[in-house]
C-alpha positions in Angstrom: 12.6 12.0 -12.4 8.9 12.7 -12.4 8.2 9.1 -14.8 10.6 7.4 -11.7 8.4 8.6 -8.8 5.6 8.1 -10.4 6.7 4.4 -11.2 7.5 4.0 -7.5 4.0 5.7 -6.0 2.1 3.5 -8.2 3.9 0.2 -7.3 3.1 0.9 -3.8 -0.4 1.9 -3.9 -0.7 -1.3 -6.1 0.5 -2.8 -3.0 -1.7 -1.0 -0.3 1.1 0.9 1.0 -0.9 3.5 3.5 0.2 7.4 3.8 2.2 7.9 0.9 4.3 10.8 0.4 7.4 12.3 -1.6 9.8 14.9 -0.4 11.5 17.1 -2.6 15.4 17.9 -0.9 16.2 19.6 -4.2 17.0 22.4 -2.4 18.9 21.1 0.3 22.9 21.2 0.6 24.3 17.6 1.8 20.9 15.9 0.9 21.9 12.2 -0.2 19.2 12.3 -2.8 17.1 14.3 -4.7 13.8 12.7 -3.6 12.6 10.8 -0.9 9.3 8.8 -1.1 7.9 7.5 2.3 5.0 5.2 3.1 3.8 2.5 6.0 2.2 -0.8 5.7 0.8 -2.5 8.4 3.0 -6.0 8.8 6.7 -7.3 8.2 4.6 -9.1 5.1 3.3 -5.7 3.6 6.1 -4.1 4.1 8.2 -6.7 2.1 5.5 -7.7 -0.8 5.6 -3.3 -1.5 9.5 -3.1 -1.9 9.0 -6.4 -4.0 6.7 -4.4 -6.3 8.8 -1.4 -6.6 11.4 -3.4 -7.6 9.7 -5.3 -10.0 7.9 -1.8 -11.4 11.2 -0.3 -12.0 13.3 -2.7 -13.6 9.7 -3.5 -15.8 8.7 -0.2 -17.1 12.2 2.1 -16.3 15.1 -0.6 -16.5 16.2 0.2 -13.3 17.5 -1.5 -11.0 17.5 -0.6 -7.1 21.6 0.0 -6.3 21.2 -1.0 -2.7 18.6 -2.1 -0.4 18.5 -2.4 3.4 16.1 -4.2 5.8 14.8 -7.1 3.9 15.8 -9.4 7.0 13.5 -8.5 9.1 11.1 -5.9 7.0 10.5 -3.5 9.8 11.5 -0.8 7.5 13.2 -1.1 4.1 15.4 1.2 2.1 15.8 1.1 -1.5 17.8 3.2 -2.9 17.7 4.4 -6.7 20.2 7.2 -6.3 18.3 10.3 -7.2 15.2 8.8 -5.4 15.4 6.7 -1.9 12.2 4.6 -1.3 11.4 4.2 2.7 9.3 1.4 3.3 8.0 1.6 7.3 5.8 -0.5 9.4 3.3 2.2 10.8 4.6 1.7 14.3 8.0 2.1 13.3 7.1 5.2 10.6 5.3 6.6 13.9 8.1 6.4 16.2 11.1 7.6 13.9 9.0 10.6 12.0 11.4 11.0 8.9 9.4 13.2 7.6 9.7 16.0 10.5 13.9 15.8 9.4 13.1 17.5 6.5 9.9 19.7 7.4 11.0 22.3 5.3 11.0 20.6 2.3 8.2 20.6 -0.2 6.1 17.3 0.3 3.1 15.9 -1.9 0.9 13.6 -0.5 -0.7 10.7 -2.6 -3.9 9.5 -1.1 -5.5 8.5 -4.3 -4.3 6.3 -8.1 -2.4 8.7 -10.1 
């Protein structure tokens, strides 16, 4: 799980992806996943070119392959979803408005604002 998240963080900092964060919901009855990973870019462009890298990170260095993915059309906010771990891809107005975070305040966050 960790060498997943850490695949995932790194693809999107490659990509400039602003404010990045993970949630653990670990602890949380009727969470869909085990992890979610959040972060904003600031255009439709960004916000496709980051997903494009986590995609490419994952089936590179882990062999995995995203099961389903949402929002490509437009790229106002993209889901990609790798079961354990769902990958939210937001353009900052849109992260700004929706707050997904604030769903699941209680859960334990960690915020990457520098390269792991």
């Amino acid at each position: 799980m960790e060498k997943m998240i850490e695949t995932i963080v790194n693809a999107i900092q490659d990509k400039k992806g602003k404010d990045i964060v993970s949630l653990d919901l670990t602890g949380f009855d009727g969470a869909i996943c085990s992890h979610f990973i959040v972060c904003n870019a600031d255009s439709t462009a960004q916000v496709a070119g980051i997903a494009d890298g986590v995609e490419e990170a994952m089936l590179e260095k882990l062999g995995e392959k995203v099961w389903r993915i949402e929002g490509q059309q437009n790229a106002f906010w993209i889901a990609m979803d790798y079961l354990d771990v769902v990958v939210h891809i937001f353009q900052t107005e849109l992260r700004e408005f929706y707050r997904l975070e604030e769903l699941w305040a209680d859960a334990p966050i960690k915020k990457y604002d520098y390269e792991l």
